[in-house]
Structures are given as structure tokens and as C-alpha cells.
C-alpha positions, 0 to 999 in steps of 0.5 A: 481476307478470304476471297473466294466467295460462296455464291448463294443458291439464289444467286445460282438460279438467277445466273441460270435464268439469266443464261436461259433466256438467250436459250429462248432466241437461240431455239428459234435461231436454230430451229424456226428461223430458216423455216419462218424464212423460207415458208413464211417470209418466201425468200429462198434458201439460199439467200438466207444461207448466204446470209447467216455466213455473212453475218458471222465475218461480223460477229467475229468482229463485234464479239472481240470488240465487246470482250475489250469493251468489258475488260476495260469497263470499271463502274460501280456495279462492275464490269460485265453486270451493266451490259448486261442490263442494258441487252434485256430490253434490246433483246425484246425489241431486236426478237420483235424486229427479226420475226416480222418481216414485211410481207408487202415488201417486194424480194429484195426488200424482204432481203435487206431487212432480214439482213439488217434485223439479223445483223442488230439481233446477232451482231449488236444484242446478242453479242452484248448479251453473250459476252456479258452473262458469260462474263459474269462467271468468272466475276462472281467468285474466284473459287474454282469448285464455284465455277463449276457449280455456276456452270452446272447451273447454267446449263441447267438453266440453259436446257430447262428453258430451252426445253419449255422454249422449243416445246411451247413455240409450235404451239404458240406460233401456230394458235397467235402467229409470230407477231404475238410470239415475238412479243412474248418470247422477247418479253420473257427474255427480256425479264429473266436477264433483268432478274440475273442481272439486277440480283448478282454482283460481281467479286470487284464491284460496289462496296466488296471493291476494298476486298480485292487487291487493285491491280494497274490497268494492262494496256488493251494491247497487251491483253490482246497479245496475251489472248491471242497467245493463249493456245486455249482460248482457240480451243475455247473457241472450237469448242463453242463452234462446232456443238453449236453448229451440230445443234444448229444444223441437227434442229434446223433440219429436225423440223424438215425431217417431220415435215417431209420424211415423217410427214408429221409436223406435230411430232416437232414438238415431242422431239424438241423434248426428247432433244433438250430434258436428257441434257438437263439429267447428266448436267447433275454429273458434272460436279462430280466427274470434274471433281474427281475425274476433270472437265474435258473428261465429261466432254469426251464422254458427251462426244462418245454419246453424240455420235451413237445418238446420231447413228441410231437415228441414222438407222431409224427411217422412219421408227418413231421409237428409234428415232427419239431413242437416238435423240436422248441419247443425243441429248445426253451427249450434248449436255456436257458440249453445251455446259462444259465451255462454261466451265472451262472458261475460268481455267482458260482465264486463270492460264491466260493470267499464270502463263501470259501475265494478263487477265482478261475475263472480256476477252476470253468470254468473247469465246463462248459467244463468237463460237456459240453465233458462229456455230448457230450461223453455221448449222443453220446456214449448213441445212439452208445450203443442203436444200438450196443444193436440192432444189427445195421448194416448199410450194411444191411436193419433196422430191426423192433428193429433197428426202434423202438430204434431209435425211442425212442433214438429220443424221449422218451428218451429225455422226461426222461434226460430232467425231470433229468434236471429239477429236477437239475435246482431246486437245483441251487439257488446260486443266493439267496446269491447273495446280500452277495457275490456282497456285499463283491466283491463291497468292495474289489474293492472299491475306495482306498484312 
């Protein structure tokens, strides 16, 4: 029996469209949402920041409550594949209910519902979606060079989607409004996760049960023991946050910088492009370097770049030219940060079980999506915080302290988050003990005689 399983290229683009399609709510999480907040919806700033850092206490919570939930799932079509058809008509309906704040409401009745739509889209939908799809990874094939594959396709699904996203949304927002919008993005969302969701399977489901050699059920609490023990998964988790977070903060304050410093707001558009196309490009290098080099080494490379990105857009001003030179790079450097938690999350997994004893695929996916909300939240509470500090107001003309935080937000903040990303990166080298856990998962699945 040879268990570590090709995955078709059919079944490559579907996990990549799956993928995509919460690109679509995380490109108006991190770029249109403060806005349609504050300038749609009239609540200021600062409620919303505040918001978003209440909201991510709960994520933490229900991101680690559906990674138990998925590991101790055993249904015929596996463990993470039925959550995850079941988030794609919930993410339509939790898109529509977040964009469609009642303008008749009074302040404080604007207020409660953008927290309770808030909280069901992040801490109900998302999470089952974020923790399902990254979940699906590792459950689709044990085969280490698959893995990254899977991933490199993921991220290409991921930017290629986002970058259609955030490039059509201006546009469509502004020719529909964001009822219509709503309906249409969460649409799409909606099919594209059905698409991945309804073509793959997993490794231990349905009729390849009798392929894999079964294993006794390890109590939740011990598997909590094991993650928790497990140096990485935090590591994981840090890597989740903080290019989220740089993402996040960088976008959000992208589309004040047009507004205000470029005083251009179609220009948002060209620089949802330049920010998302670069990032497609160097993902065709991460086979290659991990292959022959590793995965935290394309990390490190991405850090490197983000940080000369950010401060030649630092220097920019007002250069158009400089300012989208800046971007690709950027761009380029934020590739491998978005890709590579993917990546890493097999090894994390494989570790856990070599050094702990426990598998937990659940759990240790609960990573990517507690640091992947943490980090949208974050950023862009961070750029809602700045302007409530300076006092902005979109019904009044920027002042000279509204202008020069949003031109730190934009760039010289990123130069900061990015050197805290690189000094992380460092520290995720599970992939020397590689040769160990590959070892001892070869063996548990060797042929049985």
C-alpha cells in the first residue's frame, strides 16, 4: 500500500478556488470595511477599532473550539470536508448581513448590529471556513512534496482571486452599492467553496477508509496537551498574525492615503493591483526553493523584500511611479508570508505527532485561522486607532496630523511589522527535524503484511 497520494491537478485548482474565496471577505475586511464604517455607515473610528480588538478575544476562543471540533469529526465524507460545505452558504449570508448596516438606526443601534454581524461572519463563518480549508490540507495527501504543491497552489488561488476581488469591488460598489455588492461577492464565495468542497476528498474518508491503518481515538485532552506543548504551532501562529496584520493595516490605510494624501481615489484600484499580481509571480518559486533550499528560507526572503517595499514607498510622497515600485515589491515579499503558513502546517503537524505523540490536523490549523483574523482584526483596528488619535473626520477637510499619520500607517509603519516578521521567521525551523517525523510517519504507514 502506497499511501502517499498524488493529488490531481483538477483537485490542485479546486483547493485553490476554495482558498480564494475567503480571499473575497478578507479584501473587504482589510480594505473597505473600516471605510464603509466610517463613511458609509457614520460610526466613528474608534468604536470600530475598538470593535475589531473585542471581536478577536472571541476568535481565539471559537478558532480553537473548531480545530477540537474537526479532529474529533468522523463522517463518511471525513473530518474537515463537511464543515466546509456547510460554511459556503453561510458565508453568503453572513457578507450580506455585515455590509448592510441599517442607516435609519440611531448611533448605538448602528453599533450593536455591526458587533453582532461582526462577530457571526468572524467568529462563527469564518471560523468554520478558515479552519476547514486549511484543515483539508494536510488531509488530502501525506506526501510532503504534495503538501507544498497544495500550497503553492493555494496561494496562487488566494492572490489570483484577491486580486480580481480588490480590483472589481471599487468599481462595483460604486456602479450597484454595497447591497448588491454584497449579494454578488458572497455569491461567488459561496460557489467557489462548494466547487472545492464537493470535488476533494480526504486521504481517510469513504471508501480509501480501508487504505489507512486506523488509529485509536487520543482523548481531546491529551491532543491539547500536545498542541500546546508544541513550540511551533505559536510560531504558526505569529506567522499567521503579524503579515495579516501588516496586510491588514497597509490596505486599510491604502485607500485613506488615495483619498487624502493622493487626493485620487481611483488610483485605489491600480494599487489593489500592483499590491496582490507580484505575489502570484514569486509563489512559482516556492517549490523550488523548498525543495532544494527550505520553507523558512523563502520566508526570510519575503521578509527581506517587505521591508525594502515599505521604504521606498516611504520615500515616495507623492510619486505615483515610486509609490507602485514600492508596492510590487511589497507585493513580492508578501507572497511567500501568505503562502508559506500553508506550507508549514504538515510539518507542524507531523512534529507534533513525532515529538508529542498526538496528530491533530484540527487543532494545528486552528493556527492559520486565529492568526490569520487576529492579524485582519488588528491592522485594521491599528489604522482605525491612528485616525481616531488624529482626530479625522470624513465630513471635514484633512488636517496636517490627519496627512502625515496616514502617511506613516502606509509606510513606515510597515517597515517596523515587517522587521518583527523577519525576526520570527527566524525561529521557525521545524524543518530540521524533518528527516525524524517524515521517518516515523513513512513507518506508521508502511505496507502491512
Amino acid at each position: 500500500m502506497e499511501n502517499k497520494k498524488k493529488v490531481p491537478v483538477v483537485n490542485k485548482c479546486a483547493y485553490a478556488v476554495g482558498t480564494g474565496a475567503g480571499n473575497i471577505f478578507n479584501q473587504i475586511a482589510a480594505a473597505f470595511l473600516l471605510q464603509y464604517y466610517t463613511d458609509t455607515a457614520l460610526i466613528s473610528a474608534g468604536a470600530i477599532a475598538t470593535m475589531f480588538l473585542v471581536c478577536r478575544f472571541l476568535d481565539g476562543i471559537s478558532d480553537f473550539a473548531m480545530g477540537a471540533v474537526i479532529d474529533k469529526t468522523h463522517s463518511k465524507i471525513g473530518k474537515a470536508r463537511p464543515w466546509l460545505l456547510l460554511s459556503a452558504p453561510l458565508m453568503l449570508i453572513g457578507m450580506f448581513l455585515l455590509m448592510n448596516v441599517p442607516m435609519g438606526a440611531s448611533d448605538s443601534g448602528k453599533l450593536v448590529y455591526a458587533y453582532i454581524t461582526y462577530i457571526f461572519m468572524n467568529c462563527i463563518v469564518y471560523t468554520i471556513y478558515g479552519i476547514s480549508n486549511t484543515a483539508m490540507l494536510p488531509l488530502m495527501t501525506d506526501d510532503s512534496k504534495e503538501h507544498t504543491m497544495l500550497a503553492t497552489f493555494q496561494s496562487l488561488g488566494n492572490n489570483i482571486i484577491g486580486l480580481i476581488a480588490g480590483s472589481a469591488i471599487t468599481p462595483l460598489v460604486m456602479a450597484t452599492g454595497w447591497k448588491v455588492s454584497s449579494i454578488v461577492l458572497g455569491a461567488i464565495a459561496m460557489i467557489l467553496i462548494l466547487f472545492s468542497g464537493l470535488l476533494n476528498k480526504e486521504i481517510g474518508a469513504g471508501k480509501e477508509m480501508g487504505d489507512v491503518p486506523v488509529k485509536a481515538s487520543v482523548p481531546m485532552g491529551e491532543q491539547f496537551k500536545g498542541v500546546l506543548k508544541n513550540k511551533y504551532f505559536y510560531i504558526l501562529v505569529l506567522i499567521g498574525v503579524f503579515p495579516l496584520l501588516m496586510n491588514a493595516n497597509t490596505v486599510g490605510a491604502q485607500i485613506f492615503y488615495c483619498n487624502i494624501v493622493l487626493e485620487n481615489p481611483a488610483f485605489m484600484s491600480t494599487m489593489m493591483f500592483v499590491s496582490q499580481f507580484p505575489g502570484i509571480i514569486i509563489m512559482f518559486l516556492m517549490p523550488y526553493v523548498a525543495n532544494k533550499y527550505s520553507k523558512q528560507a523563502f520566508l526570510v526572503l519575503g521578509s527581506v523584500l517587505l521591508i525594502v517595499g515599505f521604504a521606498i514607498t516611504g520615500f515616495a510622497g507623492t510619486n505615483m511611479t515610486l509609490l507602485i515600485i514600492g508596492t510590487i515589491i511589497r507585493a513580492l515579499g508578501a507572497g511567500p508570508l501568505m503562502g508559506g503558513v500553508f506550507a508549514l502546517i504538515p510539518d507542524v503537524v507531523d512534529y507534533g505527532e513525532w515529538k508529542f505523540g498526538t496528530r491533530s490536523e484540527g487543532l494545528i490549523s486552528s493556527a492559520q485561522s486565529i492568526g490569520s483574523k487576529v492579524g485582519i482584526g488588528f491592522g485594521s483596528a491599528l489604522t482605525g486607532w491612528i485616525l481616531a488619535a488624529v482626530h479625522y473626520n470624513p465630513m471635514e477637510a484633512p488636517t496636517d496630523a490627519v496627512i502625515s499619520a496616514v502617511k506613516f500607517d502606509f509606510t513606515w509603519l510597515g517597515v517596523i511589522i515587517s522587521a518583527v516578521i523577519l525576526a520570527i521567521v527566524l525561529f521557525m525551523n521545524v524543518e530540521k527535524y524533518a528527516p525524524e517525523y517524515r521517518k516515523l510517519h513513512e513507518k506508521e504507514f508502511s505496507p502491512m503484511t
